[in-house]
Backbone as XML, in Angstrom:
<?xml version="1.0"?>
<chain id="A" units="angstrom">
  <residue number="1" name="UNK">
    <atom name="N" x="17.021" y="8.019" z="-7.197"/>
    <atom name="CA" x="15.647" y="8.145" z="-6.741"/>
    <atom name="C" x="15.582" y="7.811" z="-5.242"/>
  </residue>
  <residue number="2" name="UNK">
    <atom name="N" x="14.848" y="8.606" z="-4.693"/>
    <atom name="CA" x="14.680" y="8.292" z="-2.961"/>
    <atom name="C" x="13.425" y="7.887" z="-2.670"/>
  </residue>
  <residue number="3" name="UNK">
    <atom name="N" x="13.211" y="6.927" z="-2.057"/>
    <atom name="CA" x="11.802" y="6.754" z="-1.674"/>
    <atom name="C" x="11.817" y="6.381" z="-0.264"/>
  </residue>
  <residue number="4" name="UNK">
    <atom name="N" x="10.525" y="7.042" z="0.151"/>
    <atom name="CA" x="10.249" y="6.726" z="2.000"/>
    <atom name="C" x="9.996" y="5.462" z="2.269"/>
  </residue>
  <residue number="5" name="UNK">
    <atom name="N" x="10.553" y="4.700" z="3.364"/>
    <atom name="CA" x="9.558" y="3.278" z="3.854"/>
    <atom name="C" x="10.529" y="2.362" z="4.610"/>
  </residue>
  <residue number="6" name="UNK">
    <atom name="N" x="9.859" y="1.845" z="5.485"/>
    <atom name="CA" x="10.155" y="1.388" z="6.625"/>
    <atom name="C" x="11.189" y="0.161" z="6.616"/>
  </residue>
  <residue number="7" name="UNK">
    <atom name="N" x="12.172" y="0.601" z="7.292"/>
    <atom name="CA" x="13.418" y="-0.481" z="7.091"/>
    <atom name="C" x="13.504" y="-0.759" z="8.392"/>
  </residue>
  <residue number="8" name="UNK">
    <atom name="N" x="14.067" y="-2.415" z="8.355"/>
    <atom name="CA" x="14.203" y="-2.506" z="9.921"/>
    <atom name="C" x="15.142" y="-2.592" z="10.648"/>
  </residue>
  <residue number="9" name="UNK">
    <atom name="N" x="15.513" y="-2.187" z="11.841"/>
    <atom name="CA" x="16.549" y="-1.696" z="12.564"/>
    <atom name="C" x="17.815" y="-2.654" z="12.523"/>
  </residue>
  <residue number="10" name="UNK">
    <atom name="N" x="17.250" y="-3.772" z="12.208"/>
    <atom name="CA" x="18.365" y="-4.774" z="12.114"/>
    <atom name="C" x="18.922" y="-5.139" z="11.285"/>
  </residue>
  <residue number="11" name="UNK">
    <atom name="N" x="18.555" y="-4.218" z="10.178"/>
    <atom name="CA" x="19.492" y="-4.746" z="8.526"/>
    <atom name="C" x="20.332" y="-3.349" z="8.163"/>
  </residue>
  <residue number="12" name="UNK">
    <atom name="N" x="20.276" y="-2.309" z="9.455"/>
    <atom name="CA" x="20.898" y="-0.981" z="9.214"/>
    <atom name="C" x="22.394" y="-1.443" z="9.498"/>
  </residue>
  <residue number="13" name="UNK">
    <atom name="N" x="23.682" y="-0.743" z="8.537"/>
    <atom name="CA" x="24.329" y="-1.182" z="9.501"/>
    <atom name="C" x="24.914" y="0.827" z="9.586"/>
  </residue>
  <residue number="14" name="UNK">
    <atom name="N" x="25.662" y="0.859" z="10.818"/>
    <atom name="CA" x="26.384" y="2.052" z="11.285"/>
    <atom name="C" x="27.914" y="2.153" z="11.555"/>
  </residue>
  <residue number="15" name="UNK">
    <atom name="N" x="28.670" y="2.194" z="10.370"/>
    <atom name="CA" x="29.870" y="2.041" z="10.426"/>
    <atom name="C" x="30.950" y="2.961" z="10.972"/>
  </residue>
  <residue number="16" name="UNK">
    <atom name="N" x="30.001" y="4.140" z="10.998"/>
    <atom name="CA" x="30.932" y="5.440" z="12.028"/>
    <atom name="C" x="30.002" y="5.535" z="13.730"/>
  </residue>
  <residue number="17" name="UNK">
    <atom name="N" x="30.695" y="5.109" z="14.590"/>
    <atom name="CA" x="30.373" y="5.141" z="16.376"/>
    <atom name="C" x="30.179" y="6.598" z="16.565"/>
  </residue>
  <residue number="18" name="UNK">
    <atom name="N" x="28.662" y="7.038" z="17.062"/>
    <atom name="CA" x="28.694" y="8.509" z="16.930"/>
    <atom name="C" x="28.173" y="8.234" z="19.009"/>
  </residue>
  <residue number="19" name="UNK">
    <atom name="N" x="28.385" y="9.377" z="19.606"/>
    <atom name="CA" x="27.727" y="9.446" z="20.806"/>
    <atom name="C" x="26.873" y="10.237" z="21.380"/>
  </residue>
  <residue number="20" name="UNK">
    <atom name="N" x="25.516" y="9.765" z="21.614"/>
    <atom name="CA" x="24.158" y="10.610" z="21.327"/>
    <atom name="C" x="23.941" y="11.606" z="22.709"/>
  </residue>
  <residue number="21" name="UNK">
    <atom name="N" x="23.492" y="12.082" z="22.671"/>
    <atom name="CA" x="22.942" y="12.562" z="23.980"/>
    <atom name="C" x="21.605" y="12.614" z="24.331"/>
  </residue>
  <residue number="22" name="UNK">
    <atom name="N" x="21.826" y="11.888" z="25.825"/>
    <atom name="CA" x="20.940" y="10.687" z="26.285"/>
    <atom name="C" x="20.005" y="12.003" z="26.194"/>
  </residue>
  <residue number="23" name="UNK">
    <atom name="N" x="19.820" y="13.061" z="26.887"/>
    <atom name="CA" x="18.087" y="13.760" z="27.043"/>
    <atom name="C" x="17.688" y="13.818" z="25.285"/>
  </residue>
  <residue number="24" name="UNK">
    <atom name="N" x="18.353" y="14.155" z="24.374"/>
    <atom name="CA" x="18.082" y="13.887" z="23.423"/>
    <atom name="C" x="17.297" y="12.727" z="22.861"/>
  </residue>
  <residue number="25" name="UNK">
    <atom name="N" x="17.774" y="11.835" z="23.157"/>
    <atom name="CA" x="17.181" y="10.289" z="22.862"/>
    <atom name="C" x="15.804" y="10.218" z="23.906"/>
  </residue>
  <residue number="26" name="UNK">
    <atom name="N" x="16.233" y="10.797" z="24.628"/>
    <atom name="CA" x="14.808" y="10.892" z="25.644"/>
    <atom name="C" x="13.841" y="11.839" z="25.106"/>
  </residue>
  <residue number="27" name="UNK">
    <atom name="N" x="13.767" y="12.556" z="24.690"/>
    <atom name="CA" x="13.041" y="13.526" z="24.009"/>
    <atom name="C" x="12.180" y="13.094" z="23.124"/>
  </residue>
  <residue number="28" name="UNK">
    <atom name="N" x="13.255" y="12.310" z="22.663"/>
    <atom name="CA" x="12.869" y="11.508" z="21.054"/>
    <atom name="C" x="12.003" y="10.729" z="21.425"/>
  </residue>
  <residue number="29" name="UNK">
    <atom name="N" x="12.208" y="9.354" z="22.189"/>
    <atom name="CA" x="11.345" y="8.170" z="22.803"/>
    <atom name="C" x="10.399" y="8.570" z="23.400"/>
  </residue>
  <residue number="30" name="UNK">
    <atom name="N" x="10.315" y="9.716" z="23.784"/>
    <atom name="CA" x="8.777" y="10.439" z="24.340"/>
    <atom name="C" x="8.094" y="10.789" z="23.210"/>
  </residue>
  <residue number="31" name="UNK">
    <atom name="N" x="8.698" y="11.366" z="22.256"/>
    <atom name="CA" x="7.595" y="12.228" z="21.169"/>
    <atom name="C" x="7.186" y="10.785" z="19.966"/>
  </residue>
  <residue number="32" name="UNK">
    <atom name="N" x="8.196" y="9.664" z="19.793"/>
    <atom name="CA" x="7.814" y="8.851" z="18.855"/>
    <atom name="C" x="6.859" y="7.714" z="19.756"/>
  </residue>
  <residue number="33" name="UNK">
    <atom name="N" x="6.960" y="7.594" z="20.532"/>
    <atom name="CA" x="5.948" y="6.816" z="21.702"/>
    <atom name="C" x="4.424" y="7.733" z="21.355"/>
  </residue>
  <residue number="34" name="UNK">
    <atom name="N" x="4.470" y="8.612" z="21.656"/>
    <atom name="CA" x="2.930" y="9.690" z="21.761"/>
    <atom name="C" x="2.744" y="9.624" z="20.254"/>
  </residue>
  <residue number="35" name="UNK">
    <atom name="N" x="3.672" y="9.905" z="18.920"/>
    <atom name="CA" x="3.030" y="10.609" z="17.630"/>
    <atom name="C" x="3.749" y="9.854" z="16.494"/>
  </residue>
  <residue number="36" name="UNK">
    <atom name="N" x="4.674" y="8.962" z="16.943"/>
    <atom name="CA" x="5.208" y="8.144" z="15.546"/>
    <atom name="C" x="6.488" y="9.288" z="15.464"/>
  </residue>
  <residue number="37" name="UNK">
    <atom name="N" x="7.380" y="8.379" z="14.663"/>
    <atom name="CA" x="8.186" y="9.171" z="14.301"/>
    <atom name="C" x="7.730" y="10.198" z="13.002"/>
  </residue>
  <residue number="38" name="UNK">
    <atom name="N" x="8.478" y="11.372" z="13.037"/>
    <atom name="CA" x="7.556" y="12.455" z="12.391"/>
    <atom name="C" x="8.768" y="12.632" z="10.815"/>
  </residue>
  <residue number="39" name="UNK">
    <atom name="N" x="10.125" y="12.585" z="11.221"/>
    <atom name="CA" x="10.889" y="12.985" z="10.482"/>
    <atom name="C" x="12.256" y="11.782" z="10.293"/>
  </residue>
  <residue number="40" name="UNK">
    <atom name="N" x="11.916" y="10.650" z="8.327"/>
    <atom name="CA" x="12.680" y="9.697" z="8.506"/>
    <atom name="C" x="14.140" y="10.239" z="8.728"/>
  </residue>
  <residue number="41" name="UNK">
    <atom name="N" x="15.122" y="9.016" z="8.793"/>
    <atom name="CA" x="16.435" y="9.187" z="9.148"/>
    <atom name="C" x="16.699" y="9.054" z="7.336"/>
  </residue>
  <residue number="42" name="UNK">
    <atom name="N" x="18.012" y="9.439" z="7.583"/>
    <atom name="CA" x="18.652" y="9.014" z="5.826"/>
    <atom name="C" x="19.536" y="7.928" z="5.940"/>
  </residue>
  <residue number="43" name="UNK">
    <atom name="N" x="19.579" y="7.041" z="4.747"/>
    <atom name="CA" x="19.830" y="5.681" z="4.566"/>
    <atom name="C" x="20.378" y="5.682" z="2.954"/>
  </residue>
  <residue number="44" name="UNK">
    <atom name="N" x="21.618" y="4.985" z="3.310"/>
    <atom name="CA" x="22.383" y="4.758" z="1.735"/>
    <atom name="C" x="21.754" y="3.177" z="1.197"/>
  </residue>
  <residue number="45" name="UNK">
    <atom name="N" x="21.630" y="2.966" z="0.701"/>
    <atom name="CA" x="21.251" y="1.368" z="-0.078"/>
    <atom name="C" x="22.519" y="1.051" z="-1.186"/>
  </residue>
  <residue number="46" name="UNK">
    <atom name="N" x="23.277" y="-0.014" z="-0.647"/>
    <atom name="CA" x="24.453" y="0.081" z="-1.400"/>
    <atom name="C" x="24.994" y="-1.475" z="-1.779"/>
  </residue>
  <residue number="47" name="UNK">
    <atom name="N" x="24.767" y="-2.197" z="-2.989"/>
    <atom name="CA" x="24.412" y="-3.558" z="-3.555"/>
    <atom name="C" x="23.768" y="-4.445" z="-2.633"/>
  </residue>
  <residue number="48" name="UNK">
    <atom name="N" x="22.169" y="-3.910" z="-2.076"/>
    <atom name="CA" x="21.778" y="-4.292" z="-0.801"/>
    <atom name="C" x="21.496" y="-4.206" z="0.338"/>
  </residue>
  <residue number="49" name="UNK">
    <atom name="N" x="22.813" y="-3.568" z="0.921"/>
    <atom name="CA" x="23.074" y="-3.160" z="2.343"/>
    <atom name="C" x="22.567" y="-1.537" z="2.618"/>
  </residue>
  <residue number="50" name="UNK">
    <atom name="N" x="21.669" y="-1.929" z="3.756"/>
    <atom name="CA" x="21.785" y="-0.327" z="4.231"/>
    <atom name="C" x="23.037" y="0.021" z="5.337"/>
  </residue>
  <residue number="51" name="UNK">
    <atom name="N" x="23.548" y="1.216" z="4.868"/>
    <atom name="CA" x="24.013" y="1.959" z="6.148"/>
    <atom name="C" x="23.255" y="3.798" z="6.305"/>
  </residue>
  <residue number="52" name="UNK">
    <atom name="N" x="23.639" y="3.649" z="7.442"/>
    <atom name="CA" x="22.708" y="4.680" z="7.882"/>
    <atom name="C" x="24.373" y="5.671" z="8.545"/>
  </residue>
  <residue number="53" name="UNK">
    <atom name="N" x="24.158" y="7.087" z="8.486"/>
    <atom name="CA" x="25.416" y="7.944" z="8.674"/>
    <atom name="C" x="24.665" y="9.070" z="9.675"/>
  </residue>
  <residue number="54" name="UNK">
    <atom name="N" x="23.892" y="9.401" z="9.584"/>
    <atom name="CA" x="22.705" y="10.037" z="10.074"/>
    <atom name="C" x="21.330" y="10.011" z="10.867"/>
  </residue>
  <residue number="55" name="UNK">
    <atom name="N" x="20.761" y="10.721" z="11.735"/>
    <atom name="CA" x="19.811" y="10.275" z="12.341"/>
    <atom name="C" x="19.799" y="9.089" z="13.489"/>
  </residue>
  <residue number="56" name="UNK">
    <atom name="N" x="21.065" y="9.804" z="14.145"/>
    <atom name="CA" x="21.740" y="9.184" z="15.032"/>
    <atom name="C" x="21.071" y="8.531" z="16.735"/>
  </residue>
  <residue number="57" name="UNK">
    <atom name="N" x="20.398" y="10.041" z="16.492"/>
    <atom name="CA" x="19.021" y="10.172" z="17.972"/>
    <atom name="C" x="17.947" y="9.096" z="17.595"/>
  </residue>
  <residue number="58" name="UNK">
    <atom name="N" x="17.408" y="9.472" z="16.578"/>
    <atom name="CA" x="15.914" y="8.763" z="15.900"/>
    <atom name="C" x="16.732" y="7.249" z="15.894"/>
  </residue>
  <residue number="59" name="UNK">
    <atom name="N" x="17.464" y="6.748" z="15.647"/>
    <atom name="CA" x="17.638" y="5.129" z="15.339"/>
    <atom name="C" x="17.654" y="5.059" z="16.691"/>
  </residue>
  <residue number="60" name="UNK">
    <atom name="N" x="18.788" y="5.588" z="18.143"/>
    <atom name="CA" x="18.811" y="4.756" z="19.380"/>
    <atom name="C" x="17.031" y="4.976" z="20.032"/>
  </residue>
  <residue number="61" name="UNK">
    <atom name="N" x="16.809" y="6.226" z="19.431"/>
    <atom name="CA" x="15.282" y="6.454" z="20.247"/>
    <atom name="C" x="14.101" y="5.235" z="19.946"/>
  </residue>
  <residue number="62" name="UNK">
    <atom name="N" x="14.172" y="4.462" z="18.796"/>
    <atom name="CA" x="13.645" y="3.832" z="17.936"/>
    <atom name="C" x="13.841" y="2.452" z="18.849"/>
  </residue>
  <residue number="63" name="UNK">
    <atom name="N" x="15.317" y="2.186" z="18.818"/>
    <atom name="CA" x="16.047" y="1.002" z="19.267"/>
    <atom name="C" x="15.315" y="0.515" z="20.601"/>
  </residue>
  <residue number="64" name="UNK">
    <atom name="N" x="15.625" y="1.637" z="21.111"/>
    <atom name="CA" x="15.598" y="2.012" z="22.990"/>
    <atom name="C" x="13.651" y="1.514" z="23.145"/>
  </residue>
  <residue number="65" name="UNK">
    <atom name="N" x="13.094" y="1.969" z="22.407"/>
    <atom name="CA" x="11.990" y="1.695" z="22.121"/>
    <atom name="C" x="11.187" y="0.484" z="21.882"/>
  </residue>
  <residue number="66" name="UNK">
    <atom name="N" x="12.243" y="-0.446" z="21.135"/>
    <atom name="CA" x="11.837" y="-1.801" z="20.840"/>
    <atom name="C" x="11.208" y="-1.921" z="19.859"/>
  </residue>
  <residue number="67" name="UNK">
    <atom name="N" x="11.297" y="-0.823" z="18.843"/>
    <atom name="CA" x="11.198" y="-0.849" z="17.069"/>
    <atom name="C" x="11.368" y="-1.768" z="16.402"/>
  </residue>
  <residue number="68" name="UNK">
    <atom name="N" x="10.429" y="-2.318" z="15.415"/>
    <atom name="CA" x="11.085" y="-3.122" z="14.544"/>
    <atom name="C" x="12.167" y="-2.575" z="13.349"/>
  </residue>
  <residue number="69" name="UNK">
    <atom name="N" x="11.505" y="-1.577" z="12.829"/>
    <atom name="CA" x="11.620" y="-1.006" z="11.931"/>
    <atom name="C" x="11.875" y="0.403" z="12.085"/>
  </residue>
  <residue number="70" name="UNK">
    <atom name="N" x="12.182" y="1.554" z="11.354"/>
    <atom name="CA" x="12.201" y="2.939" z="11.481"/>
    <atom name="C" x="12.155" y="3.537" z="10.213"/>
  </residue>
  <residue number="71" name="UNK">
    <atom name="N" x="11.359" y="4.428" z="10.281"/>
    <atom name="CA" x="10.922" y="5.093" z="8.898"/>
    <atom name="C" x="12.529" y="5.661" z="8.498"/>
  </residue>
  <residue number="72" name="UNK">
    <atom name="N" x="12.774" y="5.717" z="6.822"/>
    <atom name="CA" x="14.133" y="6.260" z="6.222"/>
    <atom name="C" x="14.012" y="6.476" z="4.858"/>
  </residue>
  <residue number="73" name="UNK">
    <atom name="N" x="14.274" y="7.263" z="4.514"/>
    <atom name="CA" x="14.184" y="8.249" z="3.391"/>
    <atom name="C" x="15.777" y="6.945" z="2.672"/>
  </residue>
  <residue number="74" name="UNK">
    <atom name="N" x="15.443" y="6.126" z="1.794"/>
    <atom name="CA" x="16.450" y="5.731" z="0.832"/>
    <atom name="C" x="16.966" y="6.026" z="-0.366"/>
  </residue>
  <residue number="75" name="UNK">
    <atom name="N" x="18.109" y="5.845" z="-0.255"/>
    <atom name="CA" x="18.880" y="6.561" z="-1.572"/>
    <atom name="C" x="20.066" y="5.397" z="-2.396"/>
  </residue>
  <residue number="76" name="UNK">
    <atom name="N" x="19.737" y="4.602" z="-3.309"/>
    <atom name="CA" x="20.090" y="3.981" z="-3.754"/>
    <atom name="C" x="21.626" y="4.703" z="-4.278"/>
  </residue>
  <residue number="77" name="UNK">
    <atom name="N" x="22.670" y="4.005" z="-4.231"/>
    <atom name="CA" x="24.161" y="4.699" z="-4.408"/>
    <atom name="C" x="25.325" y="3.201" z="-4.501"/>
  </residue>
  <residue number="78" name="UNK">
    <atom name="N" x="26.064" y="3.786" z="-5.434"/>
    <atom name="CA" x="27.117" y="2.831" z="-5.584"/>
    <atom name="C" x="28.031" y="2.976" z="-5.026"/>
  </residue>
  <residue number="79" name="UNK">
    <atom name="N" x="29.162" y="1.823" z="-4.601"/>
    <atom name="CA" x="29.983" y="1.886" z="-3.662"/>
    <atom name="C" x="30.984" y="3.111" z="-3.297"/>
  </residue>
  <residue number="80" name="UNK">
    <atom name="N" x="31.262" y="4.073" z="-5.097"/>
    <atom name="CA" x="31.912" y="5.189" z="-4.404"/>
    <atom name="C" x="31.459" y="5.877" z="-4.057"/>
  </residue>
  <residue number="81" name="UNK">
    <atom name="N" x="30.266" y="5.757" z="-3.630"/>
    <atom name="CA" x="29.271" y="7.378" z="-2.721"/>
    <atom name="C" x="29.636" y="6.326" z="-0.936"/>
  </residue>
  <residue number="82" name="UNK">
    <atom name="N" x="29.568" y="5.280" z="-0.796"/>
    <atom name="CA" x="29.794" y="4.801" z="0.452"/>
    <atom name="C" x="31.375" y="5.132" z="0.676"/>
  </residue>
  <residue number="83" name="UNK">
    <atom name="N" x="32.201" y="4.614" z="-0.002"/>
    <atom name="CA" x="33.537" y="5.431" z="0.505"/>
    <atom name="C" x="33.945" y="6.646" z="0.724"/>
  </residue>
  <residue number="84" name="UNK">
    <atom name="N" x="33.157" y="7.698" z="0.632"/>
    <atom name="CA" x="33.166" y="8.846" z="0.651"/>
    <atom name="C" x="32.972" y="8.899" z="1.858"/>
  </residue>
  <residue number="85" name="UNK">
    <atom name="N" x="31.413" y="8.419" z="1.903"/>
    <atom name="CA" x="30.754" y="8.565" z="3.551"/>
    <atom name="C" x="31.836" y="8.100" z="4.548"/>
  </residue>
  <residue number="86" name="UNK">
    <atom name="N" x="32.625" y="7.400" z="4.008"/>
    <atom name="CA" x="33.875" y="6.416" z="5.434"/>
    <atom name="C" x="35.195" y="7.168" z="5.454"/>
  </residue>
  <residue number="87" name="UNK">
    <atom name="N" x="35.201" y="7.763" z="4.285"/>
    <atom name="CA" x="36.659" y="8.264" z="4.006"/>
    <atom name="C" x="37.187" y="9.578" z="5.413"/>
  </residue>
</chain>
């Protein structure tokens, strides 16, 4: 089951280093500044822990921003759906 709602930036963790591109993130921090973020990121929930694999722009745009939180579509999953994501 997935449900929408606001997780906060500091209990995400991001175990794959992706590298964004900055006008991108700028784009972003302009349009979620003016209208909220419009479209959550996706988020594994895994005995607890979020990690996030996705929605790479929207979390630094968020960050960069001084977010507490960021809207994320969660998906509750057991540890072999997270090793997959790492594998």
């Amino acid at each position: 089951m997935i449900k929408v709602q606001e997780i906060p930036l500091n209990q995400i963790r991001r175990p794959l280093p992706r590298t964004n591109d900055p006008d991108k993130v700028k784009a972003l921090m302009e349009s979620i500044a003016a209208i909220g973020q419009q479209e959550p990121i996706d988020i594994l929930e895994v005995d607890g822990q979020y990690y996030g694999f996705s929605g790479c722009h929207r979390y630094e745009a968020c960050q960069r921003l001084g977010k507490e939180t960021i809207l994320a579509k969660v998906r509750k999953a057991p540890k072999s759906v997270l090793k997959m994501h790492l594998a």
